[in-house]
Backbone as JSON, one array per atom type, in Angstrom:
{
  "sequence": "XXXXXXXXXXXXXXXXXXXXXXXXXXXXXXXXXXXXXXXXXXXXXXXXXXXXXXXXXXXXXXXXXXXXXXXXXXXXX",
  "N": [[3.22, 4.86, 2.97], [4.34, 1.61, 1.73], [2.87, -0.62, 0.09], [1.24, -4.44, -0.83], [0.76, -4.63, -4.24], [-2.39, -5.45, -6.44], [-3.73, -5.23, -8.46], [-4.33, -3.4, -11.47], [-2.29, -1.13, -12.51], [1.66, -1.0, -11.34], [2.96, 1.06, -8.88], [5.57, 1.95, -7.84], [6.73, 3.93, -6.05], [4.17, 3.39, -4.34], [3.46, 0.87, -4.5], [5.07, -2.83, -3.18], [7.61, -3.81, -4.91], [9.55, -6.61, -6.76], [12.59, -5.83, -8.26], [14.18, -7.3, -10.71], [16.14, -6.86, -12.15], [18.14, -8.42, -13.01], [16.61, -10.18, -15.09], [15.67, -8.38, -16.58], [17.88, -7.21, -17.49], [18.44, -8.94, -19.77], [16.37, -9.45, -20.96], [16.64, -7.16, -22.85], [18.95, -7.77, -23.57], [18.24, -9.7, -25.45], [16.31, -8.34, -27.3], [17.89, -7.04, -28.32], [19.59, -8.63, -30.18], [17.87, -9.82, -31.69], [15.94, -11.97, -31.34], [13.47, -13.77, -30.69], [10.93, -13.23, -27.59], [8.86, -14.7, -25.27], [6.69, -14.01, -22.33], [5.96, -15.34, -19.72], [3.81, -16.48, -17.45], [1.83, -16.87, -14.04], [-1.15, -15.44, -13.84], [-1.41, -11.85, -12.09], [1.16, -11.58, -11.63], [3.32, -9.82, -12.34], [3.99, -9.62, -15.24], [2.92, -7.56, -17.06], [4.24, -5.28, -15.79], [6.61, -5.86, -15.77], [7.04, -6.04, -18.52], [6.13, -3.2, -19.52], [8.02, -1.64, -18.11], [10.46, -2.49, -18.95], [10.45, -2.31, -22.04], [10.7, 0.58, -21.45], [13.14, 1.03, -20.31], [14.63, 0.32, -22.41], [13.79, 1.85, -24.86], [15.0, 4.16, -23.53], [17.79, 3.86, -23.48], [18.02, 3.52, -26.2], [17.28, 4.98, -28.59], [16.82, 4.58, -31.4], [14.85, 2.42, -30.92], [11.48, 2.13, -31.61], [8.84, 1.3, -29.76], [5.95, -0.65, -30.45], [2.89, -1.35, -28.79], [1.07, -4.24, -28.08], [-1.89, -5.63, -27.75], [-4.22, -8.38, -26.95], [-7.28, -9.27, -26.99], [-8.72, -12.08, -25.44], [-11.73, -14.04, -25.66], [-13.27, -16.19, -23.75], [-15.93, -17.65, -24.45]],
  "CA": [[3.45, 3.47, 3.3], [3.87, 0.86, 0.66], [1.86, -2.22, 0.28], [0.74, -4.96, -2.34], [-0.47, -3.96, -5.13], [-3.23, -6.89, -6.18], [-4.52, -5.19, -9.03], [-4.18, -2.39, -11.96], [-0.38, -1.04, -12.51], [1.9, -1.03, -10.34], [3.55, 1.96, -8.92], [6.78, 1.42, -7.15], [6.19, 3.9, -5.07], [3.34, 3.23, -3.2], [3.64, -0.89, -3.84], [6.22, -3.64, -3.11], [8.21, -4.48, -5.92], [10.89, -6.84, -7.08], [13.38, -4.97, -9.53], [13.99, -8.05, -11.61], [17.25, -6.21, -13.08], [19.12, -9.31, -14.19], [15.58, -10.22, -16.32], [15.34, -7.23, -17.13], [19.24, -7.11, -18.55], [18.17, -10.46, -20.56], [15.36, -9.07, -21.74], [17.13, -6.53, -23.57], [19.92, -8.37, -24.87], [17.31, -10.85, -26.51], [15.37, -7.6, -28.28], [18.58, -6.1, -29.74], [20.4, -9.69, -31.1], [16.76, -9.71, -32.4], [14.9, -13.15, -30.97], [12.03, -14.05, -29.87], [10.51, -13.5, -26.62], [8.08, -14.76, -24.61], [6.57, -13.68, -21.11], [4.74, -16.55, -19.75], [3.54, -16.84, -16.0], [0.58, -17.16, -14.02], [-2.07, -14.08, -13.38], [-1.06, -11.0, -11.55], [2.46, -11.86, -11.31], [3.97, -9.04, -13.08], [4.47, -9.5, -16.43], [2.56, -6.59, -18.02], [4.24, -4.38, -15.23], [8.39, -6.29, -16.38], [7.55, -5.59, -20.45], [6.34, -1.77, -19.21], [9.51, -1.37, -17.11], [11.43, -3.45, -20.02], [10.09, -1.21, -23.19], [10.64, 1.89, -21.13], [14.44, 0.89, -19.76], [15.18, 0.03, -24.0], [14.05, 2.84, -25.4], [15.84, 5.12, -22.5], [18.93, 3.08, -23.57], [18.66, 3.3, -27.41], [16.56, 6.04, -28.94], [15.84, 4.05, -32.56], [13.89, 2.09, -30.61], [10.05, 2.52, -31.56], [8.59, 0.36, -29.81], [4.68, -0.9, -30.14], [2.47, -2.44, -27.7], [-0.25, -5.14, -28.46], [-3.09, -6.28, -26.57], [-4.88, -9.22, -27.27], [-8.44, -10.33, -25.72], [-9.35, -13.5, -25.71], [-13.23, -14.62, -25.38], [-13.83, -17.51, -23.45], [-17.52, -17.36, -24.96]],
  "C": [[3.19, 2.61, 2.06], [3.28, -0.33, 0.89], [1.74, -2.87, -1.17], [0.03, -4.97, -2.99], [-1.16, -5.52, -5.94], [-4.05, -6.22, -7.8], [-4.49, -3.35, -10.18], [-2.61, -2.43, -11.94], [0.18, -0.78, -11.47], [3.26, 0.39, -10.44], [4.27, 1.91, -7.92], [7.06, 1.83, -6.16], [5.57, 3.85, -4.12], [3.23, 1.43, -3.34], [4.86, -1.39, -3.72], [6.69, -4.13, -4.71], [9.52, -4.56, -6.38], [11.53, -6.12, -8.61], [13.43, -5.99, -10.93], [15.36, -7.87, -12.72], [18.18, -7.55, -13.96], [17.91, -10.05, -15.33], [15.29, -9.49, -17.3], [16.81, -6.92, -19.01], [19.03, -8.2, -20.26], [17.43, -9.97, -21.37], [15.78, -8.17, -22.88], [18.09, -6.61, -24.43], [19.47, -9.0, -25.75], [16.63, -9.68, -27.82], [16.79, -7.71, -28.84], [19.33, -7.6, -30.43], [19.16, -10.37, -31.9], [15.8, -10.88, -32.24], [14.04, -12.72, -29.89], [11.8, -14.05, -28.68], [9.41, -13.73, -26.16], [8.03, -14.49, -23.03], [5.2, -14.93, -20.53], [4.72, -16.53, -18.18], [2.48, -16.28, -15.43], [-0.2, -15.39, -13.8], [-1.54, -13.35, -12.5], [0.3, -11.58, -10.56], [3.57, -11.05, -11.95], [4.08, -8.73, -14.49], [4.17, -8.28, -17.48], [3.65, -5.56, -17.27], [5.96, -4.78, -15.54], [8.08, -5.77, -17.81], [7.37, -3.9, -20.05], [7.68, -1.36, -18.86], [10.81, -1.58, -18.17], [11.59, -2.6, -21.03], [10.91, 0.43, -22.39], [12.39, 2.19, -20.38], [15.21, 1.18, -21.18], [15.13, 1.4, -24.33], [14.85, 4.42, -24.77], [17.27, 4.77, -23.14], [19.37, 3.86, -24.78], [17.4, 4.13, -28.06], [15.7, 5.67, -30.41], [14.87, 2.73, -32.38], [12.38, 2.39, -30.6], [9.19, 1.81, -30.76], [6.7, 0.14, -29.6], [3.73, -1.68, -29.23], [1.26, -2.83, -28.21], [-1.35, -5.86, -27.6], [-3.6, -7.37, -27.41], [-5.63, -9.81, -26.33], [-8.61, -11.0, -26.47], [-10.91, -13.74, -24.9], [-13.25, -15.85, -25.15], [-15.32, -18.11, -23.43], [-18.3, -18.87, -24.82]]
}
């Protein structure tokens, strides 16, 4: 049975989740004509779990794709 996932990654089969495919398409035309993207929206609303899905659709696509992933914490100290 699937349900919402609220927390950690999300795995498609056991949670609800929207596909996002025409973001997704976007997303990929923006890497390869080579601009800038940003992913901007509020807390546990997808976004780490669209660039996973995103990175992992690209390089399926197009093989000289390397692609790196960056974390950045921020200290609200």
């Amino acid at each position: 049975m699937r349900r919402f996932g609220t927390q950690g990654p999300v795995n498609p089969e056991q949670h609800y989740v929207v596909p996002r495919t025409e973001e997704l398409t976007e997303f990929i035309k923006r890497v390869k004509e080579g601009r800038y993207i940003v992913i901007f929206a509020p807390r546990q609303t997808g976004k780490t779990t669209f660039f996973q899905r995103a990175v992992a659709a690209l390089t399926a696509e197009d093989l000289t794709y390397f692609p790196i992933q960056l974390q950045i914490l921020v200290c609200t100290c």
